[in-house]
N, C-alpha and C positions, 0 to 999 in steps of 0.2 A: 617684377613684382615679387616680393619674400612673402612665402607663405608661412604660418604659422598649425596650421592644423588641413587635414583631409576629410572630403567628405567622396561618398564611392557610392554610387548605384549605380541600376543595371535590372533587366530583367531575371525571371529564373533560369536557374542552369547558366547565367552568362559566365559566371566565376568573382561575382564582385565580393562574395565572403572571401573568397581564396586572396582577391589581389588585398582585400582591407587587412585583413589576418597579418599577409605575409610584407605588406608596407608599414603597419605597427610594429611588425617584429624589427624587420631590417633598422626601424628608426629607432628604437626605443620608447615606441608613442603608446599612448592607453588606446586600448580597441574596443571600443560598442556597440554592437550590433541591434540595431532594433527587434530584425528577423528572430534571435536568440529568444528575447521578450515576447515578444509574442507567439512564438511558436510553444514557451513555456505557457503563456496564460492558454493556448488551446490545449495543451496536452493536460493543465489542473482540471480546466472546466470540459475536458470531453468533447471537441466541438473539431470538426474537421477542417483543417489547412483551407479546404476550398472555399469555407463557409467564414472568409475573413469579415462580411459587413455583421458577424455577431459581434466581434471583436467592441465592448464599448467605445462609444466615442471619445468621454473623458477618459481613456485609457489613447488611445490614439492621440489627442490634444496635450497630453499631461507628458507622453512622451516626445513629441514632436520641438514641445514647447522649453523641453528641458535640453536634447541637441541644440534647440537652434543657442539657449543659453551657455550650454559650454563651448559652442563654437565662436562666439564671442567674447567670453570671459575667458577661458582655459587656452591650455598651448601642449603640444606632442598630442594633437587626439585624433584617431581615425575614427568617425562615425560610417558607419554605414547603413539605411538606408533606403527605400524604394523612392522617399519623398529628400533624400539628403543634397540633392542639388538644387532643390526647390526650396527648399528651406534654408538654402546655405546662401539664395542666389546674391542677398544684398550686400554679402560679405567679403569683402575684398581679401581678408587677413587668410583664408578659407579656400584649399584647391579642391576644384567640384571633376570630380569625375566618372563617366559613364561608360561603362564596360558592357559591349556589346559580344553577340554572337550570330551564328549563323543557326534557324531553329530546328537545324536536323542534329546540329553539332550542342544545345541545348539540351533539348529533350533526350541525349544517349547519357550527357552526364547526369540529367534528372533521375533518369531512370537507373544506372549505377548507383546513384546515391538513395533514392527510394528502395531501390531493388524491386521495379515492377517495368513490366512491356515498356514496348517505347510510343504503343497506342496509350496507356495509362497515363504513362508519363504529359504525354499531350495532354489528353484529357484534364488531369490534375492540373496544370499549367495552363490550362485556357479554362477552367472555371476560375483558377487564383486569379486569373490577370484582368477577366472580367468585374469580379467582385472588387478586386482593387479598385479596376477605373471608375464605376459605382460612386466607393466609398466615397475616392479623393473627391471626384467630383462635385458632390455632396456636401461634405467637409472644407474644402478648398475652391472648388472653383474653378480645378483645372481638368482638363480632356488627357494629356497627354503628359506623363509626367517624367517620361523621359526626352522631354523637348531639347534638342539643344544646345537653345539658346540659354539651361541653366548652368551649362559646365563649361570648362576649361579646358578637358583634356577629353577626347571620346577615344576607347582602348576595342578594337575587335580581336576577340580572342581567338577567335573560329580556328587560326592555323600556328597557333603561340603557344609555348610553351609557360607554364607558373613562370618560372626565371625568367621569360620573356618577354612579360607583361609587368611585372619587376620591375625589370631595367628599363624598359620603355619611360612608364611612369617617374621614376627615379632621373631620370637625364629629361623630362619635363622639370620636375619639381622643384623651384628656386627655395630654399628654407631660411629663414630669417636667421 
């Protein structure tokens, strides 16, 4: 199968900015981050990371609807994500994959990257992951939105280096 474009999710802390990031670069592809977007519309409107079901929903549908659109029409694009295997899943042209972790190995990069505890860190990370499954659920339909059965490729970063999760995905990756 030749793929034409990437789609990368993952929980928190798993690294799937870092692998989406560093597979646009290596390719020369456009990178999108959903995460990026909304963590801006939280930081305009004042509203805490945890508190994503304030998050509009036509803000959620309006983006959701616009990935699934350039994953179909466009090419070189790495979207990433929470819902991007899920939204990618009908799409054959589209490599879906899901970057896991081990959640002690999570929650130490959360909290490096927060700069809080690695109780916080949890904490922050199981109200987001609750409020997530909420939302989608809601919105979608689904319980589990790292099912699987939406990807192609599932990457555990827990003992991997950036370059190693790289090349993993890379020597996956057939490209048109």
């Amino acid at each position: 199968m030749k793929f034409k474009n990437a789609a990368v999710s993952g929980p928190i802390g798993s690294g799937k900015s870092t692998l989406a990031r560093n597979l646009a670069e290596k390719l020369g592809w456009r990178y999108i981050s959903a995460g990026e977007i909304i963590r801006a519309w939280h930081e305009e409107n004042n509203v805490p990371l945890e508190e994503s079901e304030k998050v509009p929903e036509k803000l959620d549908r309006d983006l959701e609807d616009e990935f699934e659109r350039i994953l179909k029409e466009d090419s070189g694009v790495v979207v990433e994500a929470h819902l991007a295997g899920y939204h990618a899943m009908g799409n054959k042209d589209t490599f879906k994959i899901l970057v896991t972790a081990d959640l002690n190995v999570r929650m130490k990069r959360t909290a490096a990257r927060e700069g809080v505890s690695m109780e916080e860190a949890l904490r922050m990370s199981d109200q987001r992951a609750e409020a997530h499954r909420r939302k989608f659920k809601k919105l979608y339909g689904i319980e589990d939105r790292f099912d699987p059965k939406f990807f192609d490729l599932i990457v555990d970063t827990t003992r991997m280096s950036e370059k190693e999760v790289l090349e993993e995905v890379l020597d996956k990756l057939d490209l048109v």
